[in-house]
DSSP file (Angstrom, degrees, kcal/mol; ACC not computed):
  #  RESIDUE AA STRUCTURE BP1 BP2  ACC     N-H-->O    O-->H-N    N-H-->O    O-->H-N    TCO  KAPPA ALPHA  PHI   PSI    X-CA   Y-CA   Z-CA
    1    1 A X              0   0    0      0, 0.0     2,-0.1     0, 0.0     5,-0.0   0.000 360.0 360.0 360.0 128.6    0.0    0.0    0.0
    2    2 A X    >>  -     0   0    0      1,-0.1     4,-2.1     2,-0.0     3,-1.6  -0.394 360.0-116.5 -86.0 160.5    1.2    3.4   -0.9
    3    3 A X  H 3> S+     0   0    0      1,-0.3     4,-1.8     2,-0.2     5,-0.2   0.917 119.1  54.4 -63.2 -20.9    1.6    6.3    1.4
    4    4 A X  H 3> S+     0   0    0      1,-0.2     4,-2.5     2,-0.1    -1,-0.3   0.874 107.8  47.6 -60.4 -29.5   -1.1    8.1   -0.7
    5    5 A X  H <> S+     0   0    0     -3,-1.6     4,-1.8     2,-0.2     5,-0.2   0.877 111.9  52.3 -71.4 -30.1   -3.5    5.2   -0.1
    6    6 A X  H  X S+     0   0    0     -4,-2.1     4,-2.1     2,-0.2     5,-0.2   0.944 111.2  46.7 -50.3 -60.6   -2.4    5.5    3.7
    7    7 A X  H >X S+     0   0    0     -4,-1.8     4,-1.2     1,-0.3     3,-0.7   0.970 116.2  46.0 -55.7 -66.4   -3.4    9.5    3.5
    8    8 A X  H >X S+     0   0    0     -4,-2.5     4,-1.4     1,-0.2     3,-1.3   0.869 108.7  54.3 -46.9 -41.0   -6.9    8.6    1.7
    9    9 A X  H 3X>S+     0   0    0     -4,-1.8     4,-3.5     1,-0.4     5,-0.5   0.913 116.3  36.9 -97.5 -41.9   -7.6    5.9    4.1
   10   10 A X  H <<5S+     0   0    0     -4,-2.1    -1,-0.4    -3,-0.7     4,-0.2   0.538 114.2  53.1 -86.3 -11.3   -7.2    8.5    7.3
   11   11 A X  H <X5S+     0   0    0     -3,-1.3     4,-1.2    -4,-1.2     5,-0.3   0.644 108.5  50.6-110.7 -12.3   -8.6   11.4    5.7
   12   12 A X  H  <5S+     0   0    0     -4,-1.4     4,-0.4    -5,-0.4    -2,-0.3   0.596 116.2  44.8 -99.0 -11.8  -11.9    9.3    4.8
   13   13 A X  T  X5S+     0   0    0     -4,-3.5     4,-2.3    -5,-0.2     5,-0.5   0.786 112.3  47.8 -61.0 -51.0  -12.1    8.1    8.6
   14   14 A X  H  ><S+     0   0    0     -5,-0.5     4,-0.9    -4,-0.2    -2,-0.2   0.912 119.4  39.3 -57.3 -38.3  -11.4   11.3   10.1
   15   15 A X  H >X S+     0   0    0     -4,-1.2     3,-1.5     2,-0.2     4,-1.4   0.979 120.6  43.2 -77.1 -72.2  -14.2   13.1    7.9
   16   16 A X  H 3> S+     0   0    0     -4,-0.4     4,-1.9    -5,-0.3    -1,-0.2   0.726 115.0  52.0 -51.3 -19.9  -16.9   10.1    7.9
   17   17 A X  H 3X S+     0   0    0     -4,-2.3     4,-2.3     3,-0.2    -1,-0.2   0.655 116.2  38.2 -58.0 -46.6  -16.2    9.8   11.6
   18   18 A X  H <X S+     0   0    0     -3,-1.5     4,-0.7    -4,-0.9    -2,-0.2   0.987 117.9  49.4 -61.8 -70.3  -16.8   13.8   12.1
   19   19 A X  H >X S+     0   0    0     -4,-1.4     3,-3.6     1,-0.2     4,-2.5   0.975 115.9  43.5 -28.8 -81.3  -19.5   13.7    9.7
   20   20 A X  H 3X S+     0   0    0     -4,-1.9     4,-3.1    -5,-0.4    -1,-0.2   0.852 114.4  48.8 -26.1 -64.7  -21.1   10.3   11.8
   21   21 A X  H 3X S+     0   0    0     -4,-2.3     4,-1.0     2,-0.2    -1,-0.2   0.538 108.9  53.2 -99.0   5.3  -20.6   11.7   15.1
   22   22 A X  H <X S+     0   0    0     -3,-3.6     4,-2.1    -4,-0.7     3,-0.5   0.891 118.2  43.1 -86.4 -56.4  -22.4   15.5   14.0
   23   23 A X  H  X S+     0   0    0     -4,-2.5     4,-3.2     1,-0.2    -2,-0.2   0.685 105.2  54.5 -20.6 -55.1  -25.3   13.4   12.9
   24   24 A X  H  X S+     0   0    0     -4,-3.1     4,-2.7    -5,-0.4     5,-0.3   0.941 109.6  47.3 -64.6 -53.6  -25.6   11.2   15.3
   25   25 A X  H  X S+     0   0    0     -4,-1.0     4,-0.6    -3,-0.5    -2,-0.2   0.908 114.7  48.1 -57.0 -49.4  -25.9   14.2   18.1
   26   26 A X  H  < S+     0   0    0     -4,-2.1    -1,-0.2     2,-0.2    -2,-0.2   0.906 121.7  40.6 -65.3 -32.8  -28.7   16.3   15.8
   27   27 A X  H  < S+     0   0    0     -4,-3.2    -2,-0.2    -5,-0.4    -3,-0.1   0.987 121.1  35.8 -72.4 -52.6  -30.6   12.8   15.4
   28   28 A X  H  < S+     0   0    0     -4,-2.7     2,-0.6    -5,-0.1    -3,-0.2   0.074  78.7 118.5 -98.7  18.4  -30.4   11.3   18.6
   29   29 A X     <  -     0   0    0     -4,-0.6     3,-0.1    -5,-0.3    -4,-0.0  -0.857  39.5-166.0 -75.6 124.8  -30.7   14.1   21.4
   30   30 A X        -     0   0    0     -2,-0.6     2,-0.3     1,-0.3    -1,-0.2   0.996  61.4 -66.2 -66.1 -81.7  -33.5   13.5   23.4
   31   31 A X        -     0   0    0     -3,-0.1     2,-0.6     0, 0.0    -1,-0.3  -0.895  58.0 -63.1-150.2-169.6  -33.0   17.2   24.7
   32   32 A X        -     0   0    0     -2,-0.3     2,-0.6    -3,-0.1    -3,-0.0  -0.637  49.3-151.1 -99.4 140.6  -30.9   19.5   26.6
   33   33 A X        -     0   0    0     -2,-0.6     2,-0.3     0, 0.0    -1,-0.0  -0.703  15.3-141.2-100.2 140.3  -30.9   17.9   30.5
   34   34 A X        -     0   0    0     -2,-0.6     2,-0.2     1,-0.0     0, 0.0  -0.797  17.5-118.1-103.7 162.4  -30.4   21.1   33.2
   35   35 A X        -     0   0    0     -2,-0.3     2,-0.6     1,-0.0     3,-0.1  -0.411  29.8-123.5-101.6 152.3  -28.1   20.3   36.2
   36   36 A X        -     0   0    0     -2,-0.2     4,-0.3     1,-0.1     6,-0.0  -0.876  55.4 -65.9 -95.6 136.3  -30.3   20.7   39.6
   37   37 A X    >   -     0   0    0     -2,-0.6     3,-0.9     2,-0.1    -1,-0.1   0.084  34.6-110.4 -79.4-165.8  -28.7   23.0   41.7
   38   38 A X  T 3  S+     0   0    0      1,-0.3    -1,-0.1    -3,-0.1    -2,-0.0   0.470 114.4  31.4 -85.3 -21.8  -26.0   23.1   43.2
   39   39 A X  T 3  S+     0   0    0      2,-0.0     2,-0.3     1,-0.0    -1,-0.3  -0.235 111.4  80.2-119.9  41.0  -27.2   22.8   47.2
   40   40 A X    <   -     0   0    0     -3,-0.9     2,-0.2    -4,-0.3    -1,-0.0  -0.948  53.9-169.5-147.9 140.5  -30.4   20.6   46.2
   41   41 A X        -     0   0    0     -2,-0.3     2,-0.4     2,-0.0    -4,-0.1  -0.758  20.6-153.0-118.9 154.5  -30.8   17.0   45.3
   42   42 A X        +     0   0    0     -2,-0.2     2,-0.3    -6,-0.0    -2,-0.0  -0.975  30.7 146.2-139.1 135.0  -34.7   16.2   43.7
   43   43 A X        -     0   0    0     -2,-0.4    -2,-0.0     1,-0.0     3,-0.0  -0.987  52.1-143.8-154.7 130.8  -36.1   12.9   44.2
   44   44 A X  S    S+     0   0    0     -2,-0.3    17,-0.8    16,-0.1     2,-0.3   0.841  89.1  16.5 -89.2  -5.7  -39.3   11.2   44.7
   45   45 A X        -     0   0    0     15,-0.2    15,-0.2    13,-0.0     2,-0.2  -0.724  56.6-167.1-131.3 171.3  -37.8    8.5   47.2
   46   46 A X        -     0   0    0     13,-0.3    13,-1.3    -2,-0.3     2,-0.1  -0.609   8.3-155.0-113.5 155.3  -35.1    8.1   48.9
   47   47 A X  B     -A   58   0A   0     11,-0.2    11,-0.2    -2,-0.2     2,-0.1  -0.307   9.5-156.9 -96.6 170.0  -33.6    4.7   50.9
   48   48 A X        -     0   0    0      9,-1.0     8,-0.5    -2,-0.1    10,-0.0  -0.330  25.7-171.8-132.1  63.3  -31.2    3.9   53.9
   49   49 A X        -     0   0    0      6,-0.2     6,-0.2     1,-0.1     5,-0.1  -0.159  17.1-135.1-106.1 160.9  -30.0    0.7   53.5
   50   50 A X    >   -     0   0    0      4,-1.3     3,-1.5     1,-0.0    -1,-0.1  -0.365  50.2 -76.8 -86.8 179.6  -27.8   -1.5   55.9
   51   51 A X  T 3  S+     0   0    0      1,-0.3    -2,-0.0     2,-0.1    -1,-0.0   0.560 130.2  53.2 -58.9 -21.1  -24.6   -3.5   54.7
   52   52 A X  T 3  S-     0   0    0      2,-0.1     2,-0.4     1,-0.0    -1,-0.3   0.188 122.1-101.4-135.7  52.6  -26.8   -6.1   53.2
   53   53 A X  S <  S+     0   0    0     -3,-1.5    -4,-0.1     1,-0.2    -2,-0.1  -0.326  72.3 145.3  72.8 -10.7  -28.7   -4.0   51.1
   54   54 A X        -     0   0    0     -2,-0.4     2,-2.2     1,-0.1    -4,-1.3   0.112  49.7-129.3 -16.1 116.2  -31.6   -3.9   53.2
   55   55 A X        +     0   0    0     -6,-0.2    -6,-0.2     1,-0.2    -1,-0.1  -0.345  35.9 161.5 -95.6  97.6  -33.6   -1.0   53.4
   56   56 A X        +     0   0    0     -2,-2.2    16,-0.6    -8,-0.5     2,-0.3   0.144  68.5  49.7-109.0  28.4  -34.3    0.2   57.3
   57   57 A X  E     + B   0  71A   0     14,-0.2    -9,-1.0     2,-0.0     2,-0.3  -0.916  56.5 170.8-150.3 160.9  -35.3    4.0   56.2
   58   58 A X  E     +AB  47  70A   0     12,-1.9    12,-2.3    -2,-0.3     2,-0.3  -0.987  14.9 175.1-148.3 145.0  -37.3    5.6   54.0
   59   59 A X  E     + B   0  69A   0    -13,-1.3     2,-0.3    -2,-0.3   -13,-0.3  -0.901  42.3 102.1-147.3 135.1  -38.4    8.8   53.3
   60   60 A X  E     - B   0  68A   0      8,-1.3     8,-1.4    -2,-0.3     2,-0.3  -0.892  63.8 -78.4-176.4-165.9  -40.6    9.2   50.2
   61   61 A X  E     - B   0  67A   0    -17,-0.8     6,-0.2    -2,-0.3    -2,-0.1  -0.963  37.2-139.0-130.5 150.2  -44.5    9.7   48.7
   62   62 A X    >   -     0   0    0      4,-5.8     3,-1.4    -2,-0.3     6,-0.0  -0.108  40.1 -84.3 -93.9-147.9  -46.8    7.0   48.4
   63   63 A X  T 3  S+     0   0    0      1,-0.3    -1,-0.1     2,-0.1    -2,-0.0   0.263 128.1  57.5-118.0  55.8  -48.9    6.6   45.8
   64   64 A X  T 3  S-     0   0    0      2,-0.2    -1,-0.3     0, 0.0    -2,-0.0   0.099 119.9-104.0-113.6  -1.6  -51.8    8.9   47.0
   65   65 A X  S <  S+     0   0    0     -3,-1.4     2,-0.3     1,-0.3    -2,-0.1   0.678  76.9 142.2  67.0  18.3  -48.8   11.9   47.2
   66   66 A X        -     0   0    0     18,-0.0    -4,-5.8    19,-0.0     2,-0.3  -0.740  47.8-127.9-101.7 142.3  -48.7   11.6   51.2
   67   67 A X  E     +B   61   0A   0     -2,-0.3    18,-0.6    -6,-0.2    19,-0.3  -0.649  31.2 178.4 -97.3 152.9  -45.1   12.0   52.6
   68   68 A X  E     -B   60   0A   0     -8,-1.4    -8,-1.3    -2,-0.3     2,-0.3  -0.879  29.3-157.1-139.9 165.4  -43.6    9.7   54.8
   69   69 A X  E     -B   59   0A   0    -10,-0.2    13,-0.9    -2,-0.2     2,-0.4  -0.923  17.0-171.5-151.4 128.4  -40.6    8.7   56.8
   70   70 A X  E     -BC  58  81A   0    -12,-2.3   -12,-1.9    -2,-0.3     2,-0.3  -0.988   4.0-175.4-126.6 134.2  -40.4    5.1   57.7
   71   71 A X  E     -BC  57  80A   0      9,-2.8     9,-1.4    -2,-0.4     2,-0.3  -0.990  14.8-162.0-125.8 113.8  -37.4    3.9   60.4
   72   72 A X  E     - C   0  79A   0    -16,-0.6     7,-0.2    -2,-0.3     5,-0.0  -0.905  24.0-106.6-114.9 166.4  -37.2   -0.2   61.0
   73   73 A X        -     0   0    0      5,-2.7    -1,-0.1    -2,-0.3     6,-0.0   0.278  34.8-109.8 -57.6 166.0  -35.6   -2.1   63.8
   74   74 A X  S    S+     0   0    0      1,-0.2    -1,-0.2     2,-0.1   -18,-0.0   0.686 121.2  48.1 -80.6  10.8  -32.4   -3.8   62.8
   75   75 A X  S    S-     0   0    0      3,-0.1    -1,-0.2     0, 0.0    -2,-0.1   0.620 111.3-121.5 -80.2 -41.4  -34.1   -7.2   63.2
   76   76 A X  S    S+     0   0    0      2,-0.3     3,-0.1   -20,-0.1    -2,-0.1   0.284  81.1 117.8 113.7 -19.1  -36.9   -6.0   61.2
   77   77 A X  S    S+     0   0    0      1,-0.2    18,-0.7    17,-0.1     2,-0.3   0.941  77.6  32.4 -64.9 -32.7  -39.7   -6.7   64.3
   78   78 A X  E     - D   0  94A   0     16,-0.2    -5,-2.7    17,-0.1     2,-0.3  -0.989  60.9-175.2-152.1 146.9  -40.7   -2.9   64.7
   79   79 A X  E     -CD  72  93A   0     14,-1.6    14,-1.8    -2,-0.3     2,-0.3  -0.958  12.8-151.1-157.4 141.7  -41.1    0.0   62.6
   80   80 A X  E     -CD  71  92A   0     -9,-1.4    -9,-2.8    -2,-0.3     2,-0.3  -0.752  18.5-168.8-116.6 126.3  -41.8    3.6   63.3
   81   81 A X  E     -CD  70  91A   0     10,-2.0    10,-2.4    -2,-0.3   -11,-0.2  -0.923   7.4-160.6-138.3 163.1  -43.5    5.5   60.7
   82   82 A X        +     0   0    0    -13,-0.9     2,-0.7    -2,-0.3     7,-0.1  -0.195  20.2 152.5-135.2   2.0  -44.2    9.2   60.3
   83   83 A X    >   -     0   0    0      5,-0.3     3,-2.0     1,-0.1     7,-0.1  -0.742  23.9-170.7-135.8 102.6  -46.6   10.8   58.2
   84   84 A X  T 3  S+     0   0    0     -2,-0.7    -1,-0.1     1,-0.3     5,-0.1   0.505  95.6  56.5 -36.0 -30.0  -48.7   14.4   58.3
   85   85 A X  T 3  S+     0   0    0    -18,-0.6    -1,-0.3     3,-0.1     4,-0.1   0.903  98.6  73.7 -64.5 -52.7  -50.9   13.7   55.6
   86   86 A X  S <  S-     0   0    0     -3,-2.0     3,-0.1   -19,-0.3   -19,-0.0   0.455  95.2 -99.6 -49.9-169.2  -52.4   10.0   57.4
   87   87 A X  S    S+     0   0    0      1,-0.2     2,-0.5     0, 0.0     0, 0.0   0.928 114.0  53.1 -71.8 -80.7  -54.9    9.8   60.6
   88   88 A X        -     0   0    0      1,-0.1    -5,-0.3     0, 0.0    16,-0.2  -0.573  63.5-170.9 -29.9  74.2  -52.0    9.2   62.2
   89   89 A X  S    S+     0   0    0     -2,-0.5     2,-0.3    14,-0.4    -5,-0.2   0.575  77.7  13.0-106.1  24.5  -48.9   10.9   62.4
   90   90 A X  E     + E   0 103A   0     13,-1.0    13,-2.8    -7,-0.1     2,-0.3  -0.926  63.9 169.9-161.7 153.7  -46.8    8.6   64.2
   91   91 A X  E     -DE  81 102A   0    -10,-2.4   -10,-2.0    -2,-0.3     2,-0.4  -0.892  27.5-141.6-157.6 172.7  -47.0    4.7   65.2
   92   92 A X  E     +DE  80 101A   0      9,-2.4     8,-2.9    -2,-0.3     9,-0.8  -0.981  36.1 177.9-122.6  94.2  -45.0    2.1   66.6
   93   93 A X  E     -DE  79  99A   0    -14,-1.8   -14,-1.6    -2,-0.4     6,-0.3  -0.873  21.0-132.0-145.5 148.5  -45.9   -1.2   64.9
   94   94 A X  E >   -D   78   0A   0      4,-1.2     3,-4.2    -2,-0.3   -16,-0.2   0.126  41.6 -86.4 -87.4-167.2  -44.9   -4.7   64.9
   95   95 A X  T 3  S+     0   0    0    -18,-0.7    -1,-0.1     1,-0.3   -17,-0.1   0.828 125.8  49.5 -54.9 -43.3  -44.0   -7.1   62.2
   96   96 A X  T 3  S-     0   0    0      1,-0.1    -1,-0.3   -19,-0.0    -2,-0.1   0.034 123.5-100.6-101.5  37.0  -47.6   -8.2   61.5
   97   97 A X  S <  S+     0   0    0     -3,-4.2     2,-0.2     1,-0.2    -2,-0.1   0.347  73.1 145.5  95.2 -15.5  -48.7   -4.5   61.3
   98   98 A X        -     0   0    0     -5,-0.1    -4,-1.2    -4,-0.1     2,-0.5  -0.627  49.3-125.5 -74.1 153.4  -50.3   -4.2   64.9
   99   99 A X  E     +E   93   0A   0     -6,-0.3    -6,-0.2    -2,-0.2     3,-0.1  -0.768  29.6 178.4-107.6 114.5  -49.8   -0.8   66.3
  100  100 A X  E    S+     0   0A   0     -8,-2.9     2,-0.3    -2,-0.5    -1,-0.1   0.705  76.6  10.6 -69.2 -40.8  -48.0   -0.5   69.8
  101  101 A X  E     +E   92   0A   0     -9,-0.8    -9,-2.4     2,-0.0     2,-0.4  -0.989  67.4 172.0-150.8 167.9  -47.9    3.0   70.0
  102  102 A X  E     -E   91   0A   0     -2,-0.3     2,-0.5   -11,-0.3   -11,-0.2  -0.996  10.4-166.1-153.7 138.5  -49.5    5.7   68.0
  103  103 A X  E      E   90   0A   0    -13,-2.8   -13,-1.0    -2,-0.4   -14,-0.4  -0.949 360.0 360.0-139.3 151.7  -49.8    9.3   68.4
  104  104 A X              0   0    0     -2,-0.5    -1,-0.1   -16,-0.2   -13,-0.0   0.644 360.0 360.0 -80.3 360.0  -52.3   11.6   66.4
């Protein structure tokens, strides 16, 4: 191969490659994504998990749009939930959902 075939070969990658990669960005942008600022995170959930991925907090919306914040034990027997919207806005309850303590 001669060094002129070398020169074609590399000046028809670099261009179709240029070419390729303006295309590709005017076809395939979804849109332009805006940063959230800079002292705010936006989320509908977030989790607390322990070392084995368990999740013993929560703080999130269900799916009526009522906030919560839900704390369980590290066995898992009792969990304290949170939430202004409910009847309730605190309880104590054990694994199979009976309420120990409650306040309104």
């Amino acid at each position: 191969m001669t060094k002129l075939s070398w020169v074609v070969i590399l000046a028809t990658t670099f261009a179709g490659s240029l070419i390729g990669g303006i295309l590709a960005e005017r076809l395939f942008v979804a849109g332009v994504v805006h940063a959230q600022k800079a002292n705010g995170v936006h989320a509908e959930e977030f989790l607390l998990l322990d070392q084995t991925g368990k999740a013993r907090a929560g703080l999130g919306l269900d799916s009526n749009g009522e906030v919560g914040l839900v704390l369980t034990s590290r066995d898992g027997n009792r969990t304290l939930a949170f939430s202004p919207d409910g009847p309730v806005a605190a309880k104590l309850s054990d694994r199979s959902g009976r309420i120990l303590w409650s306040a309104p």
